[in-house]
C-alpha positions as CSV (number, residue, x, y, z in Angstrom):
1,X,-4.5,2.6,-24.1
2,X,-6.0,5.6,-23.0
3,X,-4.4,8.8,-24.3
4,X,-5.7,10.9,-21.1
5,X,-2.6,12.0,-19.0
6,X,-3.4,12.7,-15.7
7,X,-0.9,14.2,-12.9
8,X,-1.0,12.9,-9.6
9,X,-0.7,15.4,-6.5
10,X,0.9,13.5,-3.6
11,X,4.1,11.0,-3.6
12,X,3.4,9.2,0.0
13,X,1.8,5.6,0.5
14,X,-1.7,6.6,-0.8
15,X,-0.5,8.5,-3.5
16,X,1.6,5.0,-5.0
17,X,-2.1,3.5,-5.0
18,X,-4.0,5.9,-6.8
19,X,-0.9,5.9,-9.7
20,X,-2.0,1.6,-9.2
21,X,-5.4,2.4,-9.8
22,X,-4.3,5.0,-12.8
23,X,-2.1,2.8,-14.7
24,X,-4.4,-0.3,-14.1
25,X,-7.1,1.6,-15.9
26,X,-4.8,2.3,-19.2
27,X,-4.2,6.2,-18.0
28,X,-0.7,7.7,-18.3
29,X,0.8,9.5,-15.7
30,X,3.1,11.6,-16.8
31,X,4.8,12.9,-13.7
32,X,4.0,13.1,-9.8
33,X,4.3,16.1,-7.9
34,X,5.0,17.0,-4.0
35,X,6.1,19.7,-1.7
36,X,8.7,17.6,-0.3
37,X,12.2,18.1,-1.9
38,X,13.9,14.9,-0.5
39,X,11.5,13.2,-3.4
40,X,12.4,15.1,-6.4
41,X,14.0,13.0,-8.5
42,X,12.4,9.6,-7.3
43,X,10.0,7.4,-9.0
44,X,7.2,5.9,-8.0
45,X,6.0,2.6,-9.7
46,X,7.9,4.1,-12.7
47,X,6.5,7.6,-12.4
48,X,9.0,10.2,-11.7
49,X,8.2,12.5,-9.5
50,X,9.1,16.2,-10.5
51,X,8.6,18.7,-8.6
52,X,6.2,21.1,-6.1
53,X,2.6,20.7,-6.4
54,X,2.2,24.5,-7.6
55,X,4.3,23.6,-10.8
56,X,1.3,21.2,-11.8
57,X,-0.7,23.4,-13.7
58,X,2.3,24.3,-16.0
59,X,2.9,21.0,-17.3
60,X,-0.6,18.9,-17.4
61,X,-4.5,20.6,-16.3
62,X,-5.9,17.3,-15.7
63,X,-5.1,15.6,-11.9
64,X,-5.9,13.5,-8.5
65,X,-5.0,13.8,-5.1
66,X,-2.9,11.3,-3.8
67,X,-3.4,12.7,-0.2
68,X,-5.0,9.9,1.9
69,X,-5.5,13.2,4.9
70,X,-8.9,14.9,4.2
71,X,-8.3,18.0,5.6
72,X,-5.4,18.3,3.8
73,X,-7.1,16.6,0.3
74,X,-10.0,19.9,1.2
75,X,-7.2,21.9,1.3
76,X,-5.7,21.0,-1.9
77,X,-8.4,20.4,-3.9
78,X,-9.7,24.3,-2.8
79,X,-6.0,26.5,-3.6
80,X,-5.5,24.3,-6.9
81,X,-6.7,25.1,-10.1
82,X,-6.7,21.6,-11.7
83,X,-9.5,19.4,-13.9
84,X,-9.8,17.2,-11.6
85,X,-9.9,13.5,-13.0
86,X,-12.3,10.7,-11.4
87,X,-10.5,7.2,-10.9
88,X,-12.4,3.6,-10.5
89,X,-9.8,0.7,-10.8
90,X,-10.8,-1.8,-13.4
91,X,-11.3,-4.8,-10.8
92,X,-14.0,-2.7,-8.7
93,X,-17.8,-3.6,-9.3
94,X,-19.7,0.3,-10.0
95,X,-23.3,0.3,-10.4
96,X,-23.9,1.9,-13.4
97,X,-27.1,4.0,-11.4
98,X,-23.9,5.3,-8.9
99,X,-23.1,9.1,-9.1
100,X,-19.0,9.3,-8.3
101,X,-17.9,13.2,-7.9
102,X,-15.2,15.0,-9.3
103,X,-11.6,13.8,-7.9
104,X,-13.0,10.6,-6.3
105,X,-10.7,7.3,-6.3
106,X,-12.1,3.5,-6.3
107,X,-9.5,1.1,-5.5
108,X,-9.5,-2.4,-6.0
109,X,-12.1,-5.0,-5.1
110,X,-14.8,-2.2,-3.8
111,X,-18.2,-2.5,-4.8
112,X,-20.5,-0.2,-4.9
113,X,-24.4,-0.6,-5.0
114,X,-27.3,0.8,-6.6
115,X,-28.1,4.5,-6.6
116,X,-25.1,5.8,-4.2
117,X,-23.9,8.9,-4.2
118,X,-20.0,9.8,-4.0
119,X,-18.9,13.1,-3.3
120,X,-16.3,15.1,-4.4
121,X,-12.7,13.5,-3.9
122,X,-13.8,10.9,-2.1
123,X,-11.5,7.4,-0.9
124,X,-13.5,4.1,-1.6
125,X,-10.4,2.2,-0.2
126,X,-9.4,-1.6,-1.3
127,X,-12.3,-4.0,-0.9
128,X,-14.8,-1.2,1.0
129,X,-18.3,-2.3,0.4
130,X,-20.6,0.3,0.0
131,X,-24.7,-0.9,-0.1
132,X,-27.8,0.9,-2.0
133,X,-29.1,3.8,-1.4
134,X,-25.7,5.5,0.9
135,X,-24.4,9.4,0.6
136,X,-20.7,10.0,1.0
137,X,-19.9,13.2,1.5
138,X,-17.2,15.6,-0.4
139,X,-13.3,14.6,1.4
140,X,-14.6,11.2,3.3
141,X,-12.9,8.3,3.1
142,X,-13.9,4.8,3.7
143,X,-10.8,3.0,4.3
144,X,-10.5,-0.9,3.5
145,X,-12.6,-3.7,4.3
146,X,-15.4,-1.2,5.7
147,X,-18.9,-2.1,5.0
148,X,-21.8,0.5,4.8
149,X,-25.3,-1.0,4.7
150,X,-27.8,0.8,3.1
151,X,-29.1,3.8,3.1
152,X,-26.0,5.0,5.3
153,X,-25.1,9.4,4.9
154,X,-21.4,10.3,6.1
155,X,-20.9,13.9,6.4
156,X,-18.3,15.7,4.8
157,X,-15.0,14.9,5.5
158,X,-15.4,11.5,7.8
159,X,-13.2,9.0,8.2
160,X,-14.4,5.3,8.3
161,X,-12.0,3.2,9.7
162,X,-10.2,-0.2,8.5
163,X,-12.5,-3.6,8.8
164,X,-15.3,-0.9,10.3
165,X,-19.3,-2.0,9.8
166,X,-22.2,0.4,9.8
167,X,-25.9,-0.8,10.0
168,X,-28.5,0.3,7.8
169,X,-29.8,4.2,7.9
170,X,-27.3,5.0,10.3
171,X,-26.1,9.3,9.4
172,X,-22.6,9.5,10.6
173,X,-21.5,13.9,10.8
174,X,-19.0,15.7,9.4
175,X,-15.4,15.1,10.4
176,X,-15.9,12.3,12.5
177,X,-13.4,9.4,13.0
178,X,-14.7,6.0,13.5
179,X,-11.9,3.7,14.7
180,X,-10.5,0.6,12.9
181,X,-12.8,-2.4,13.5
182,X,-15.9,-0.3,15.0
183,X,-19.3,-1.7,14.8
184,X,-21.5,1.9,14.0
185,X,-25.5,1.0,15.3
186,X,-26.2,4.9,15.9
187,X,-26.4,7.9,14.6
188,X,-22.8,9.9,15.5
189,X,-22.5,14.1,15.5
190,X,-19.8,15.9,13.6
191,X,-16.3,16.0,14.8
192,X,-16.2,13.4,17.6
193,X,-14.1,10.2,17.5
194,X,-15.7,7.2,17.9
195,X,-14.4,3.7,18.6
196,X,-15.1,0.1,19.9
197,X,-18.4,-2.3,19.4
198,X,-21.0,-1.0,19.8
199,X,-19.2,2.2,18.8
200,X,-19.1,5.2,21.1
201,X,-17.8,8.6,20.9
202,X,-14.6,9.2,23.0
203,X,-14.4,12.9,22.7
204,X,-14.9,16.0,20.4
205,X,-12.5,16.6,18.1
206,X,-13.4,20.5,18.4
207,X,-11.8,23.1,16.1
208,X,-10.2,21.4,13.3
């Protein structure tokens, strides 16, 4: 068993996986922490969760987000003064020539190819399939079942959605939204949302 303890920020949906992923790897999680009083007092696949997210650094220096938003996992990861802890579930499939930044999270069944480079506190979602050669930037998230070909850049903060596919070489900009299912085959700017197959942009998503 691993004698690391590692706090998790975040008791919604996503934040249940990442304590999966935690536990499955042999780390303890002491305790998990949220702004929202309704869920002091609760556990979550055994973990209680204690208190507000600012009480963290108190108890235990070492954490992950559990915030599948990316603005808001930005956010977090900029106020909080935290070791943040980098997470690969033991059933993924991790080139050892991959670079995985600070706070990242790989769930189950992703694989993830040759000389890739993962941000900081990135989500490499359930069975996501990322090829060679690909740059993910800091706060994207490739939800599950996508598949990147090689050589694919996301910008910072992009969202790739569920069962999406995206052709070789393709550079996808910062804050953009690509819809569940989406077939990317060209190059998309920052902060539009893009849907459909072939996928186009539907609008700007303008200030964030």
């Amino acid at each position: 068993m691993n004698s690391e303890l590692v706090v998790v920020l975040g008791a919604g949906g996503h934040g249940k996986v990442v304590i999966s992923a935690l536990l499955a790897a042999g780390i303890r999680v002491p305790c998990v922490l949220d702004d929202d009083r309704v869920k002091w007092g609760l556990e979550i696949l055994g973990v209680p969760v204690r208190g507000p997210v600012s009480s963290g650094a108190e108890s235990c220096r070492v954490g992950v987000l559990g915030i599948g938003q990316n603005e808001g996992r930005k956010r977090f990861a900029e106020e909080l003064d935290f070791d943040w802890s980098t997470v690969t579930h033991p059933h993924t499939w991790v080139h050892p020539s991959v670079r995985l930044g600070e706070g990242s999270v790989v769930f189950a069944g992703a694989i993830i190819q040759p000389d890739t480079v993962i941000g900081r506190h990135v989500i490499v979602n359930t069975g996501a399939l990322i090829d060679h050669d690909c740059e993910i930037g800091d706060y994207a998230h490739v939800a599950p079942g996508v598949q990147l070909a090689g050589g694919v850049k996301l910008g910072e903060g992009a969202f790739v959605g569920v069962g999406s596919c995206v052709v070789p070489g393709i550079h996808i900009g910062m804050w953009t939204t690509i819809g569940a299912g989406a077939v990317v085959v060209n190059d998309l700017p920052s902060e539009v949302v893009a849907v459909g197959v072939p996928a186009r942009a539907l609008e700007s998503k303008g200030n964030r």
